[in-house]
C-alpha positions as CSV (number, residue, x, y, z in Angstrom):
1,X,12.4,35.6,58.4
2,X,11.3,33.0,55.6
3,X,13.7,30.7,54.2
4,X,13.7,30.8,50.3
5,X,12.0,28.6,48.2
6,X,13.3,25.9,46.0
7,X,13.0,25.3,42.4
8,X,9.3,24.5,42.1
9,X,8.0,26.2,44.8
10,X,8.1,23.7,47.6
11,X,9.5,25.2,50.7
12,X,12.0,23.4,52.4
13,X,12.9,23.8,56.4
14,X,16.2,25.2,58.0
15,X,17.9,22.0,58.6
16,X,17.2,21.1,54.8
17,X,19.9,23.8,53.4
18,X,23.3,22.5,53.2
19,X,25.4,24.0,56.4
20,X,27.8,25.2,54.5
21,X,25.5,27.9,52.3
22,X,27.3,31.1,52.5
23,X,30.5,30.4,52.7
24,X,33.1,31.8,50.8
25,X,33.2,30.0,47.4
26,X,36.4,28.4,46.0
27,X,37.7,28.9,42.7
28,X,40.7,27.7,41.0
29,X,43.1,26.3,37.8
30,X,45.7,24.2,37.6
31,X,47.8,23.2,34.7
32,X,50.8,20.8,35.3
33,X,53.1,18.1,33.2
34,X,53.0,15.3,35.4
35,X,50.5,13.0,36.1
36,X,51.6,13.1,40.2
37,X,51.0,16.5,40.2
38,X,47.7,16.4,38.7
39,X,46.3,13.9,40.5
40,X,47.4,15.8,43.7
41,X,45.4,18.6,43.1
42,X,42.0,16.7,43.1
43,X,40.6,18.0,46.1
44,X,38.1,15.8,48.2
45,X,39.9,12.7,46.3
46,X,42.9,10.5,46.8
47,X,44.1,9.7,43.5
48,X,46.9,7.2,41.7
49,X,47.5,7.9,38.1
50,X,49.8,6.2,35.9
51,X,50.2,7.4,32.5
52,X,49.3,4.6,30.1
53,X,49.0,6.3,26.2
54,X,52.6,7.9,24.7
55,X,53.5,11.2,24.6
56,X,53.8,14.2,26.9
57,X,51.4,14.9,29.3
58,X,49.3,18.1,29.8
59,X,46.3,18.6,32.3
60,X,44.9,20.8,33.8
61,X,41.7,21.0,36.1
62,X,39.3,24.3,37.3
63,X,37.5,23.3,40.2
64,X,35.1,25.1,42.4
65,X,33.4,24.4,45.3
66,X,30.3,26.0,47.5
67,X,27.5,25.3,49.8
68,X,28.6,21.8,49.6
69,X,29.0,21.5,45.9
70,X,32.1,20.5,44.2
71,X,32.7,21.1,40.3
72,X,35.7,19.5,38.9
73,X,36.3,20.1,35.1
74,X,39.3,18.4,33.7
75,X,41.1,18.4,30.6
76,X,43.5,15.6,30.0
77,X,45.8,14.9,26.3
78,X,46.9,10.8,27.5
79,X,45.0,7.4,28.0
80,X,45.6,7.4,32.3
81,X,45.0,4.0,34.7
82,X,43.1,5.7,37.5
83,X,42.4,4.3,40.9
84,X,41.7,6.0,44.5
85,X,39.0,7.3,46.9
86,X,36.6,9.7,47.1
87,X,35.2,11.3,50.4
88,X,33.0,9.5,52.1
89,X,28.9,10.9,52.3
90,X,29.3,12.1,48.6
91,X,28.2,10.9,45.4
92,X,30.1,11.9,41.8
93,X,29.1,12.2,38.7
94,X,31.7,11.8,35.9
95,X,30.1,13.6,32.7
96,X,32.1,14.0,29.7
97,X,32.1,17.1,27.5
98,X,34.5,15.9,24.7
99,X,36.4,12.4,24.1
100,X,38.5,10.6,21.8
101,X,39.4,6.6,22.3
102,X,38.0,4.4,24.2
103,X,37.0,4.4,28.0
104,X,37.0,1.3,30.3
105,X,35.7,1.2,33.9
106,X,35.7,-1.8,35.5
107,X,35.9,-3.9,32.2
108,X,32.6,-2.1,31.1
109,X,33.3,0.5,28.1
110,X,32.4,3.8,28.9
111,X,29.5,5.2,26.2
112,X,28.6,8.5,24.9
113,X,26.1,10.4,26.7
114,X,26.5,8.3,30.2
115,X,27.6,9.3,33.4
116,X,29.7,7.1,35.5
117,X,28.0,7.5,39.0
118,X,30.1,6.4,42.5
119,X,28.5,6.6,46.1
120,X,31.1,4.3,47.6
121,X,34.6,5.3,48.7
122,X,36.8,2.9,46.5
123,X,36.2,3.4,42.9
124,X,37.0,0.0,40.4
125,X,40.4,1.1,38.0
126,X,39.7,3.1,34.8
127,X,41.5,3.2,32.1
128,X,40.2,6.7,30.9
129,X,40.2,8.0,26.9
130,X,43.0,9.1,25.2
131,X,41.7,12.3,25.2
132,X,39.3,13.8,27.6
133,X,37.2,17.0,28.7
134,X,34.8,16.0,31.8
135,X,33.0,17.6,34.6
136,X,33.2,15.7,37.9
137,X,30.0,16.5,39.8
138,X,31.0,15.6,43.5
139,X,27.6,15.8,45.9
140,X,26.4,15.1,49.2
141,X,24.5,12.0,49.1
142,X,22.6,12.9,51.6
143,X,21.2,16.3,49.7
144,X,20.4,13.6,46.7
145,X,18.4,11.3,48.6
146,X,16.4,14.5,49.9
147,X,15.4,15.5,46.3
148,X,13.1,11.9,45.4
149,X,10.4,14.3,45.9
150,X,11.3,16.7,43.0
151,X,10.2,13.1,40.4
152,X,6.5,13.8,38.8
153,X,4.1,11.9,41.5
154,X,2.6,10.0,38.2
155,X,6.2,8.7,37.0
156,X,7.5,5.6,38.3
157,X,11.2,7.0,37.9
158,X,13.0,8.0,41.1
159,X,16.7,9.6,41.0
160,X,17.2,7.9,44.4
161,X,17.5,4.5,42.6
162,X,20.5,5.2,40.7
163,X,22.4,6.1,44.5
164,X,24.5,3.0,46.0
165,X,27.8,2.4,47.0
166,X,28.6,1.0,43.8
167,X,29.7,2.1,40.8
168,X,27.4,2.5,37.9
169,X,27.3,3.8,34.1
170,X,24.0,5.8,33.7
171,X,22.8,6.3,29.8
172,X,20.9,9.3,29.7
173,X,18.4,11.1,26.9
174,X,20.5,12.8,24.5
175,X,18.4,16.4,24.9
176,X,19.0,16.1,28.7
177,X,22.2,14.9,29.0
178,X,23.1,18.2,26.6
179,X,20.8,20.3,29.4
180,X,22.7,19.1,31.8
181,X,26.4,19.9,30.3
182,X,25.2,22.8,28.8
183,X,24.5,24.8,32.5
184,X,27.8,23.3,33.9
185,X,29.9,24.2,31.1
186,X,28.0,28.0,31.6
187,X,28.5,27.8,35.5
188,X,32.5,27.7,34.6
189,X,32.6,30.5,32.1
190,X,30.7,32.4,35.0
191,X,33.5,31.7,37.3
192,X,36.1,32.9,35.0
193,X,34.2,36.6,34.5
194,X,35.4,39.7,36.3
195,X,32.1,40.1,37.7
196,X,32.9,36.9,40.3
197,X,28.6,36.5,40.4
198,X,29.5,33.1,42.8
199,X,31.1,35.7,45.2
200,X,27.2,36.4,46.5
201,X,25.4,33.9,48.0
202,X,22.5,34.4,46.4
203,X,23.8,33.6,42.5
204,X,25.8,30.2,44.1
205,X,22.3,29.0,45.8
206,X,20.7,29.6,42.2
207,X,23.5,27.5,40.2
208,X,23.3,24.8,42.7
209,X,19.7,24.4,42.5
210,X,19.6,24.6,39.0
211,X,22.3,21.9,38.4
212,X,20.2,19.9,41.4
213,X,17.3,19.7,39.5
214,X,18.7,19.0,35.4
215,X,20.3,16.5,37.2
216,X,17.5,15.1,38.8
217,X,15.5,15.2,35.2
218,X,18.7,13.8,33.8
219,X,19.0,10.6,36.3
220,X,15.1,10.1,36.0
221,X,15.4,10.1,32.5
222,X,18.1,7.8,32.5
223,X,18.1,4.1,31.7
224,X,18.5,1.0,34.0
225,X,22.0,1.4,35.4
226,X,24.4,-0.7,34.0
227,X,26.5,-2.3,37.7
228,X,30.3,-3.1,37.1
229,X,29.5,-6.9,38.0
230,X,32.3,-8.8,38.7
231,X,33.2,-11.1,35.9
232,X,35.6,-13.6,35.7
233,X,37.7,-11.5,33.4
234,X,37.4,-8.4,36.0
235,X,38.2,-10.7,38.8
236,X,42.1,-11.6,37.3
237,X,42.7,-8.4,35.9
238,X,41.8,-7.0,39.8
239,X,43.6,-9.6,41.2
240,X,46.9,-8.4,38.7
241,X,46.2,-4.7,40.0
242,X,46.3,-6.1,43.8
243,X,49.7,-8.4,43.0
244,X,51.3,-5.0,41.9
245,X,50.0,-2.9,44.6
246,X,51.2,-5.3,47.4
247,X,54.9,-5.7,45.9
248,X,55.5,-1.9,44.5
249,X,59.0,-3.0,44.7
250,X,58.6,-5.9,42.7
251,X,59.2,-5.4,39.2
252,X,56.4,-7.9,38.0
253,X,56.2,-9.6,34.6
254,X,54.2,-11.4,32.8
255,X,55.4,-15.4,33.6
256,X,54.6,-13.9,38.0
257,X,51.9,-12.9,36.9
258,X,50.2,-15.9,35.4
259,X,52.0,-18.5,37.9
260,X,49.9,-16.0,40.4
261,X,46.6,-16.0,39.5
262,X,46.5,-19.3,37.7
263,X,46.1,-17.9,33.9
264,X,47.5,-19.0,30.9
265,X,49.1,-16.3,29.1
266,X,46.3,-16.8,26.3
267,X,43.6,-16.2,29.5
268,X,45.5,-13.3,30.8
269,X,45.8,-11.6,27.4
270,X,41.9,-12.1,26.7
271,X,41.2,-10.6,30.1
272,X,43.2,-7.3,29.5
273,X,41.7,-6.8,26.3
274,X,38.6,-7.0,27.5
275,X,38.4,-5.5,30.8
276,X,40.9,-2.6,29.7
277,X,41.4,-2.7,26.1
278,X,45.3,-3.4,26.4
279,X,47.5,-6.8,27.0
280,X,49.4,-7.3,29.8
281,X,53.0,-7.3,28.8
282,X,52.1,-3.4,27.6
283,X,50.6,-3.0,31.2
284,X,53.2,-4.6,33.5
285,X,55.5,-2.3,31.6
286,X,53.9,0.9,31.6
287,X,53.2,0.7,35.6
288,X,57.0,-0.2,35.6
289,X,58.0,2.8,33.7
290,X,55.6,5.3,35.9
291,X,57.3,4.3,38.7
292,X,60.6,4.9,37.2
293,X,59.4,8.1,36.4
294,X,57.9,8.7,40.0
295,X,61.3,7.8,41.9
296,X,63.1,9.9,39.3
297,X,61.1,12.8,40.0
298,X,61.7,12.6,43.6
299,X,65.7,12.1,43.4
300,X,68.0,14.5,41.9
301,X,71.7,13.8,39.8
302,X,73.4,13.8,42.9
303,X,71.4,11.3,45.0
304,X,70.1,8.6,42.4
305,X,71.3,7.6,38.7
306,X,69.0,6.9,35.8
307,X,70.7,3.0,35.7
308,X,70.4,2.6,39.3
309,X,66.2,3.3,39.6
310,X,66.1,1.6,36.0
311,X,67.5,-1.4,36.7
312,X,65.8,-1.9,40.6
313,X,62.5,-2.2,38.5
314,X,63.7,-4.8,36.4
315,X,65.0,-2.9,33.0
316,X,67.5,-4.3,32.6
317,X,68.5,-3.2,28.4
318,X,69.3,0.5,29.1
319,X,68.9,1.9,25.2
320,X,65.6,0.2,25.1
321,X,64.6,1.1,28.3
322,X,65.5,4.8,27.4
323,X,63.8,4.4,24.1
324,X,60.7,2.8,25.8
325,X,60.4,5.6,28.8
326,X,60.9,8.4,26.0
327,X,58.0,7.2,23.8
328,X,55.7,7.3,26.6
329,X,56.7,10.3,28.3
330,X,58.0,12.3,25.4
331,X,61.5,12.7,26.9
332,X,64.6,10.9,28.2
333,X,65.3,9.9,31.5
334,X,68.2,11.6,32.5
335,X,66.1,15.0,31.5
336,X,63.1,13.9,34.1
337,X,66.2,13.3,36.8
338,X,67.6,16.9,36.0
339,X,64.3,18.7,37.3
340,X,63.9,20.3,40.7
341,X,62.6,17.1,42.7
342,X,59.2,17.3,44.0
């Protein structure tokens, strides 16, 4: 028996089809209130979110994954600080649909019609929109580097060229970039019909060459990527991110913070601004009040008090602190305390 051709014609072998073609596709929403939660439920991914604009939260994600393919669209109503891990092997692709504010990865503002592409396991903190509706196109890295062949032998472009283990914003072509969003926005309304076309193997293998190659043509049409060097700036805002993750107990502020990493409060308010379009006062708090939020979620009335958690992360004004937590979160304390723990 033959194997079936790829897009273009070229036949490919066997071993060249992702191990995983046929099986049973996965398919799925989730819609939640809390930023834990959401992040959570990003398979393949191990997430930390911290909610950084005001207001109650809503997301929710569809993801689906086959023959080795994950699609992850999600929608998002708050500004989030987002750090973590993918799997290691793949490649993503973060590919807005919709924004509103402004994006910063790595202390490098994220443009319209650009993808922000990650082959390495750690991804550099972004402080994502205020509002957002993305696709994240998670791949095999491997399967990419397979496809340089699919580039025009008289173009000098090459889609393998964009693929490293670090983190990089791709501008792409307005008409392809639409091309691209276009079939995966079509590929979720598919999912969602009572016909369930990605229950047969033969419709998934279609989709997932199709999206192979407009994102081949995409990438090759792309310009130079744009690396997340590491400037000065980036360096002390990291080196703030890695003071906080080493002393989660620590309620840091801003006079540690600058003794720390040598910075004037001038420097360190300069470096926030540019790196992640906020100052740091606003940010030491904000990670201070998620974790309130995050230990209040796990305790109930009976086993913790709103004070008690409030006060062991250093707020130590109560009506402010209550007025503080329910600007960001859209509710008081003592209500977040009252839920079911997690």
């Amino acid at each position: 028996m033959k194997d079936d051709p790829v897009p273009l014609g070229r036949p490919i072998t066997r071993s060249q089809v992702d191990p995983t073609l046929g099986a049973t596709p996965f398919n799925r929403r989730f819609t939640c209130n809390d930023v834990d939660s959401h992040a959570e439920c990003t398979h393949g991914w191990s997430i930390r979110l911290d909610q950084l604009s005001p207001g109650p939260f809503q997301g929710t994600l569809h993801e689906i994954r086959f023959d080795g393919m994950q699609l992850l669209r999600e929608r998002v109503n708050r500004a989030l600080l987002k750090r973590g891990d993918q799997r290691a092997g793949s490649t993503s692709f973060s590919i807005p649909l919709e924004t509103a504010g402004a994006g910063y990865c790595g202390g490098t503002p994220l443009r319209d019609k650009a993808l922000l592409v990650s082959g390495g396991t750690s991804l550099p903190e972004l402080r994502t929109p205020d509002h957002q509706d993305l696709v994240l196109l998670t791949v095999p890295t491997d399967t990419l580097r397979t496809l340089a062949w699919l580039a025009d032998e008289d173009d000098d472009g090459d889609c393998t060229g964009t693929l490293s283990n670090e983190t990089s914003i791709v501008r792409v072509p307005a008409a392809r970039y639409d091309a691209l969003t276009s079939l995966l926005v079509a590929g979720f309304d598919a999912a969602d019909t009572s016909a369930r076309p990605f229950a047969l193997p033969q419709a998934r293998k279609t989709l997932r060459d199709a999206i192979l190659v407009e994102l081949v043509d995409a990438l090759e049409a792309a310009g130079r990527p744009v690396r997340l060097d590491p400037s000065a700036r980036r360096r002390v805002v990291e080196r703030v991110r890695e003071l906080v993750v080493s002393q989660p107990d620590a309620p840091l502020t801003v006079l540690d913070v600058c003794r720390a990493v040598g910075a004037s409060r001038r420097k360190l308010q300069y470096c926030f601004e540019e790196i992640l379009g906020t100052h740091p006062a606003w940010y030491l708090r904000v990670l201070r009040l998620n974790a309130v939020r995050r230990e209040l979620r796990e305790q109930s009335p009976s086993s913790a008090s709103v004070s008690d958690v409030a006060c062991r992360w250093g707020f130590w004004h109560l009506s402010r602190f209550a007025a503080h937590y329910r600007e960001l979160f859209g509710e008081l304390p003592s209500d977040t305390l009252k839920r079911p723990p997690r």
